[in-house]
Legacy VTK file of the C-alpha trace (Angstrom):
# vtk DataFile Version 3.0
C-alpha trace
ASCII
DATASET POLYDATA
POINTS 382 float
-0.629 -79.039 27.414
-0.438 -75.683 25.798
1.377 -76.397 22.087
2.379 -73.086 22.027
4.225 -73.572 25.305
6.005 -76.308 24.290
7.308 -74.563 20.886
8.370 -71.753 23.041
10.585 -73.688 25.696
11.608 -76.738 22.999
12.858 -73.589 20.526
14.424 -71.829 23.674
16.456 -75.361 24.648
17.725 -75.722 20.467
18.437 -72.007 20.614
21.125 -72.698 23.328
22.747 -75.676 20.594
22.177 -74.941 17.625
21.702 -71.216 17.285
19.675 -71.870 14.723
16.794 -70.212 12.471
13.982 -70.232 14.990
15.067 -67.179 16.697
12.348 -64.824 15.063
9.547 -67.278 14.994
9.933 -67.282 18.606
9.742 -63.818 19.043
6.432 -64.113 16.633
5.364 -66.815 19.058
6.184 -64.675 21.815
4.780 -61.747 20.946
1.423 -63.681 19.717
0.606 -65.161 23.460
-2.919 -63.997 24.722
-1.938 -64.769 27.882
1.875 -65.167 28.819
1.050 -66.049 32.486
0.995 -69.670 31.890
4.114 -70.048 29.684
6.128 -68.119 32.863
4.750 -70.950 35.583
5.149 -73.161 32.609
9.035 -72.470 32.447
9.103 -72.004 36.252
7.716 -76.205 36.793
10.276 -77.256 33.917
13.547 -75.394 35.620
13.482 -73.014 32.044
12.638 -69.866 33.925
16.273 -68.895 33.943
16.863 -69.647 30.658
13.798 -67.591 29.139
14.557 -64.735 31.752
17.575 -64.106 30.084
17.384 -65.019 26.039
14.008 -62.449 26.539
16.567 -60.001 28.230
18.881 -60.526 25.301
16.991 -60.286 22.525
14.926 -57.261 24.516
11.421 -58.489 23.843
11.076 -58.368 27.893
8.784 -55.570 27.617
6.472 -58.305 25.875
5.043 -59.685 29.388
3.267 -57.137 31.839
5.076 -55.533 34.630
3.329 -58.536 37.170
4.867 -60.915 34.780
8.164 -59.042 34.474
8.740 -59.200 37.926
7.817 -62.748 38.366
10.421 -64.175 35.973
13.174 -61.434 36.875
12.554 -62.575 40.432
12.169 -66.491 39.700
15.878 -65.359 37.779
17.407 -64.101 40.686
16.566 -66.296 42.999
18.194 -69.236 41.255
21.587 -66.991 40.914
21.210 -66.450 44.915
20.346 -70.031 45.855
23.385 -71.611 43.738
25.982 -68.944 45.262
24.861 -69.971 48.442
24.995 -73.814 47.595
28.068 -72.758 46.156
29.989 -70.996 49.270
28.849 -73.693 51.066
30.142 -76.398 49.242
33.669 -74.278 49.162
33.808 -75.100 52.717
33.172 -78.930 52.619
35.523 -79.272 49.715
38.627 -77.784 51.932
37.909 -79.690 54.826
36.712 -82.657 52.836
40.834 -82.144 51.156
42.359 -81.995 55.070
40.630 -85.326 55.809
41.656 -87.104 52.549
37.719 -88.263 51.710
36.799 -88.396 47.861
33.335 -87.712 46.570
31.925 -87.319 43.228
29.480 -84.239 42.602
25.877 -85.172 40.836
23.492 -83.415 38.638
22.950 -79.679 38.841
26.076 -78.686 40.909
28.239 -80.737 38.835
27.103 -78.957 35.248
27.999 -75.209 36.739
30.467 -72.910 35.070
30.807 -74.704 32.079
27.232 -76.683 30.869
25.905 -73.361 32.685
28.020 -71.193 32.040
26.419 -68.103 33.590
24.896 -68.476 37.622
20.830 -68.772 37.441
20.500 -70.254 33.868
19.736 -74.047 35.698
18.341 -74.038 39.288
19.691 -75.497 41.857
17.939 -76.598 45.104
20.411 -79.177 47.095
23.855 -80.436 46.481
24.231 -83.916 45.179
27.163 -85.937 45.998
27.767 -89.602 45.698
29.914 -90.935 48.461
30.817 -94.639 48.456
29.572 -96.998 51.537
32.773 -97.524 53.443
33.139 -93.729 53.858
29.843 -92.697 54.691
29.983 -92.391 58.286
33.276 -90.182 58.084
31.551 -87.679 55.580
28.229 -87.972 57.510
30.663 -86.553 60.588
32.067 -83.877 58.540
28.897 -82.588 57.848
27.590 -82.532 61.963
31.169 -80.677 62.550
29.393 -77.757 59.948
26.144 -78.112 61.836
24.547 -80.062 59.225
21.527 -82.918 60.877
19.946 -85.783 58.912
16.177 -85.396 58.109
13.945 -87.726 60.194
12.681 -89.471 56.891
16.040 -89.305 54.984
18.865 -89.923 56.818
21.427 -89.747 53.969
19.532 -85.852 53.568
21.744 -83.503 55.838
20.102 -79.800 56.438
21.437 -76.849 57.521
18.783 -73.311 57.168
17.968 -73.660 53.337
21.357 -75.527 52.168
20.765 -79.654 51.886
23.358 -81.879 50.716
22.098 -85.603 49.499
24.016 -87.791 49.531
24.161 -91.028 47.886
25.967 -94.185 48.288
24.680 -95.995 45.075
25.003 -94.066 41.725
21.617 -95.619 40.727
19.336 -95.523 44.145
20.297 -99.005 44.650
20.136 -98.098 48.971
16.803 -97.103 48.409
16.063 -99.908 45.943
18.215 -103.118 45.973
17.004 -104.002 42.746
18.411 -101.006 41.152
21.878 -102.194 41.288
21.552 -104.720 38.910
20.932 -101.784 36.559
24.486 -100.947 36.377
26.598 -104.036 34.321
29.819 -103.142 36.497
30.483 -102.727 39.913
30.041 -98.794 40.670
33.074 -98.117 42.147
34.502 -97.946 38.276
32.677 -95.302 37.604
33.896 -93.848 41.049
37.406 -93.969 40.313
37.098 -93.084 36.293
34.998 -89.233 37.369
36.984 -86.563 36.281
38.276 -83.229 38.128
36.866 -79.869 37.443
36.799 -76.763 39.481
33.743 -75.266 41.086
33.710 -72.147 43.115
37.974 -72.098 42.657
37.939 -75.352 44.107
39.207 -78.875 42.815
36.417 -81.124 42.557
35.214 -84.086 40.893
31.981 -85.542 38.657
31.125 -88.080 36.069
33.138 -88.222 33.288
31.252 -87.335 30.006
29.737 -90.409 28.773
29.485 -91.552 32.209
27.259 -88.187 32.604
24.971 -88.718 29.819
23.760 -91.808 31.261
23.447 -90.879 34.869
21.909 -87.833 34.264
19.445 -90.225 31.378
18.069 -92.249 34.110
17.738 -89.838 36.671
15.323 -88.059 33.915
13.616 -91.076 33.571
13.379 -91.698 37.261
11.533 -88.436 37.827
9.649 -89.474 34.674
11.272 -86.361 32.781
9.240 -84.180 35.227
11.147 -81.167 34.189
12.336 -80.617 30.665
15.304 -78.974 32.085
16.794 -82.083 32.622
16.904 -83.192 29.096
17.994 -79.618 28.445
21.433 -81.011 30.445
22.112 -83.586 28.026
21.317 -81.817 25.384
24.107 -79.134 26.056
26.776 -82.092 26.631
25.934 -84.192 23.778
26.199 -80.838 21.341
29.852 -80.456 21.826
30.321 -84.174 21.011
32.702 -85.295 17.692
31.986 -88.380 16.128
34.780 -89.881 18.264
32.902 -89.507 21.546
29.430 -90.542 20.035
31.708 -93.575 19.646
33.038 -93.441 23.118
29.329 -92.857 24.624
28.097 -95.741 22.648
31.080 -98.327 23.761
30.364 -97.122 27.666
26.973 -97.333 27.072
27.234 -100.501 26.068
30.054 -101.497 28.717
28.097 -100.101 31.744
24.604 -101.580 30.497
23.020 -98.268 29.518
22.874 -99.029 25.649
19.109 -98.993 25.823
18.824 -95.924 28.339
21.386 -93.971 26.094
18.345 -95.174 22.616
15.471 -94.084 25.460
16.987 -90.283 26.098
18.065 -90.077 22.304
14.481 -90.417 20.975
13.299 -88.305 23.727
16.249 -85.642 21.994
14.737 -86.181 19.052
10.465 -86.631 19.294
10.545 -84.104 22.263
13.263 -81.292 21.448
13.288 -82.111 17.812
17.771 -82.127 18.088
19.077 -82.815 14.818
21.461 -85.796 15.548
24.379 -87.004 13.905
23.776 -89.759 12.064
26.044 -92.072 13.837
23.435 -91.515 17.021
20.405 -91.889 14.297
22.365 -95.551 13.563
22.662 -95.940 16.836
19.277 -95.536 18.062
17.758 -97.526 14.590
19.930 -100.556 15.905
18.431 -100.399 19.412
15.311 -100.653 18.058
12.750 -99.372 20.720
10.092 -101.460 21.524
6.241 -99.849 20.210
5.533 -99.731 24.375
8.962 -97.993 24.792
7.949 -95.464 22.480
4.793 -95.111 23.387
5.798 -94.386 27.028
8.154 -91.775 25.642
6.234 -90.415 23.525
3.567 -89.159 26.666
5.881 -86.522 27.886
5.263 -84.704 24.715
1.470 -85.522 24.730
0.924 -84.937 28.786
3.805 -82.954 29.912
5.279 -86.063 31.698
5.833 -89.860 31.923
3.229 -91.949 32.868
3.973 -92.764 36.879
4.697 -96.341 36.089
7.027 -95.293 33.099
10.327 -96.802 34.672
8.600 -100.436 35.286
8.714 -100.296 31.380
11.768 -98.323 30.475
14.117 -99.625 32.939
13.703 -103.293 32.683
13.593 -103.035 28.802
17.820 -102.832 28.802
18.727 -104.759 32.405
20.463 -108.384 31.609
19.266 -110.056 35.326
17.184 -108.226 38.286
14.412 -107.313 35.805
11.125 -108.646 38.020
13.286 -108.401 40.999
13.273 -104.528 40.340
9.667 -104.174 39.420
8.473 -106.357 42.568
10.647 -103.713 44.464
9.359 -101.214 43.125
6.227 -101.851 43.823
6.429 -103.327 47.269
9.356 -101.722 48.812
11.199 -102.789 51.995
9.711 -101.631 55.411
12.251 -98.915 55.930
11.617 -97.539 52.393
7.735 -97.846 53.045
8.013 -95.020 56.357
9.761 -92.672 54.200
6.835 -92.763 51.098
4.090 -93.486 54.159
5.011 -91.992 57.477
1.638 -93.287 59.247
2.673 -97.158 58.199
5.426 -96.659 60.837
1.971 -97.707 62.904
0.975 -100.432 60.399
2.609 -104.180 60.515
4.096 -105.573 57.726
1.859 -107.221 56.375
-1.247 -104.915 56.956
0.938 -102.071 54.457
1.578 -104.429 51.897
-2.245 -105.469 51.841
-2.858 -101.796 51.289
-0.074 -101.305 49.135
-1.661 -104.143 47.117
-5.558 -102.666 47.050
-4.004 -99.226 46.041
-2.691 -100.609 43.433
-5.614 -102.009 42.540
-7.711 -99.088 42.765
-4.717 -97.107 40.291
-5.271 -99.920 37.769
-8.830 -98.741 37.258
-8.532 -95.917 37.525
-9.861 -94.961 40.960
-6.636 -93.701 42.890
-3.259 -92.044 41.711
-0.263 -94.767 41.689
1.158 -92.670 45.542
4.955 -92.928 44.848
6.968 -94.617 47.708
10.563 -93.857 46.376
10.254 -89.999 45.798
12.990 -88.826 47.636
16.080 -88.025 44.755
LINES 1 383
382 0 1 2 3 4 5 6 7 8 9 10 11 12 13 14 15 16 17 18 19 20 21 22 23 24 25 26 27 28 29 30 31 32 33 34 35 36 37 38 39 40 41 42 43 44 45 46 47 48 49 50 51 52 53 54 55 56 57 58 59 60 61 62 63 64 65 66 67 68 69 70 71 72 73 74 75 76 77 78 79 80 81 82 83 84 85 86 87 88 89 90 91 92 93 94 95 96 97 98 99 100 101 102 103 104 105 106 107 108 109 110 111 112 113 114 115 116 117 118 119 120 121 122 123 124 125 126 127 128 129 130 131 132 133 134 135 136 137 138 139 140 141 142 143 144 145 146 147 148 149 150 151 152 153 154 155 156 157 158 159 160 161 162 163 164 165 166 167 168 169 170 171 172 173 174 175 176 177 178 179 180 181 182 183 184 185 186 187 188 189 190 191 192 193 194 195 196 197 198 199 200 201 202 203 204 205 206 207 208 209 210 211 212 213 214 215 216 217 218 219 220 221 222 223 224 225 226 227 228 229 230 231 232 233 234 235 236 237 238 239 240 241 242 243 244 245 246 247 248 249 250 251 252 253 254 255 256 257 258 259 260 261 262 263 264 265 266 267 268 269 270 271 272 273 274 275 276 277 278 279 280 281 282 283 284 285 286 287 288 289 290 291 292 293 294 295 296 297 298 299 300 301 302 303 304 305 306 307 308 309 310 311 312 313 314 315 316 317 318 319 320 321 322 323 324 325 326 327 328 329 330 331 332 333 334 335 336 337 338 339 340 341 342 343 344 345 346 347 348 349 350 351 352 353 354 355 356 357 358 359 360 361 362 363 364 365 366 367 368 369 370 371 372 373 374 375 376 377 378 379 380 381
């Protein structure tokens, strides 16, 4: 990884907190770049592209990158404000009839940080709407979507499509209809969390998300579940957990610890800390010195700064390091998932028995732990 890359993009996501010092020594580090074409894919892969696009337009150092450049980012910019007014309109209408038909859902991730966390359209992009429906009401929200012409993808059928808008939707918080095992991550049934989200408007319409702490946790493990693939996501947290008084560190740390999550919550604070270099409070410095992160914890954590991203096996370490029960039930699923799970990951084992997959599940395995094959992920979808 490029280090100065990673200033850049770390200073850019503290800039948007703090407003601190750093401002001119990132213009210096700007304006020192041989080459800026790999610090604009760079923020492109991490979902920053938005946010450099417009602190460069800001602070006018745009004429800094070459007219090819430029373009690209301005472009990249755009985009993201198009595809999230579309997502947007769309949603409008889902959220009216969703009203008339007296079904609740709770919004997820990028769609549920807009117009406040994101504050201005195409800072964070957006590429589907999540929503987190509960079992029992599935089907009735599944037929909502046909009535707007929405179909389930072939692989995914909790993935509805319609031209270039998708809306995924979930019936576990936590993945747990993808992966049983997952359930046991949450200490509560989920349906608390359900019925403690909180309203909040999007596109003039009444909706409804995580509450606060309740977002700093989901939005922690789905990080870690995409082993922190984009730094964007920590870039979330980081804009929530800014605004926080020492009252709500409090509350975060008592949900935390009601729901489960104390050790996620430790995980994502030491990532604030080693990766974005946040200055915490020091009840969260307390707070992570009690958890007390294991040395393979860190060093996990730790590889995101060193590589640009978890190791693929990150969550068979980080997840099981807080969970009470499930622990080797998780990593066994994990690693040999059910049949169903197996055609979405491997669409040719449709053709394979059951037993034939998981003897070539188990020899590319094998060939990962010597380094001979990448770890193929079975659970990618969301």
């Amino acid at each position: 990884m490029d280090r100065d890359h990673d200033y850049i993009l770390n200073a850019l996501a503290n800039e948007l907190t703090t407003g601190g010092p750093r401002g001119r020594p990132l213009h210096r580090r700007l304006a020192s770049l041989d080459k800026a074409d790999g610090l604009i894919y760079r923020a492109v892969r991490e979902g920053m592209a938005g946010l450099l696009y417009l602190y460069m337009r800001k602070t006018r150092i745009l004429g800094l990158l070459d007219e090819a450049l430029n373009r690209r980012l301005a472009q990249t910019y755009y985009h993201a404000v198009q595809n999230q007014l579309r997502l947007e309109a769309e949603l409008t209408k889902v959220l009216k009839k969703m009203a008339a038909r007296d079904l609740s859902v709770v919004l997820l991730q990028g769609i549920s940080l807009q117009n406040d966390v994101y504050q201005t359209p195409g800072q964070r992009p957006m590429y589907d709407i999540d929503m987190w429906v509960l079992p029992a009401h599935f089907k009735s929200f599944s037929r909502l979507l046909h009535s707007f012409g929405y179909l389930p993808d072939e692989l995914y059928p909790h993935t509805f499509r319609k031209g270039a808008v998708v809306f995924d939707i979930h019936t576990h918080l936590l993945w747990a209809d993808r992966i049983k095992a997952r359930q046991h991550l949450l200490a509560v049934a989920q349906e608390k969390l359900f019925r403690e989200a909180e309203c909040f408007q999007i596109a003039d319409q009444p909706a409804r998300r995580l509450n606060p702490y309740d977002q700093v946790l989901y939005l922690g493990l789905h990080a870690l579940k995409h082993n922190l693939e984009r730094l964007i996501w920590l870039v979330d947290i980081q804009l929530i957990v800014s605004d926080m008084t020492t009252a709500d560190w409090r509350k975060l740390f008592e949900r935390a610890q009601v729901l489960g999550q104390s050790r996620t919550l430790a995980q994502i604070l030491y990532l604030l800390d080693d990766l974005l270099e946040m200055p915490l409070p020091d009840i969260a410095i307390d707070f992570l010195q009690k958890q007390d992160l294991s040395t393979i914890e860190k060093w996990v954590l730790r590889r995101r700064k060193q590589s640009g991203r978890l190791p693929e096996w990150a969550t068979l370490v980080l997840f099981p390091a807080g969970m009470q029960r499930g622990r080797w039930h998780l990593v066994w699923e994990t690693l040999f998932p059910r049949p169903e799970i197996v055609k979405q990951g491997f669409p040719d084992a449709a053709e394979c028995s059951r037993g034939r997959f998981y003897i070539r599940r188990f020899l590319l395995l094998l060939k990962y732990a010597v380094g001979k094959a990448p770890l193929a992920p079975v659970t990618g979808h969301s």
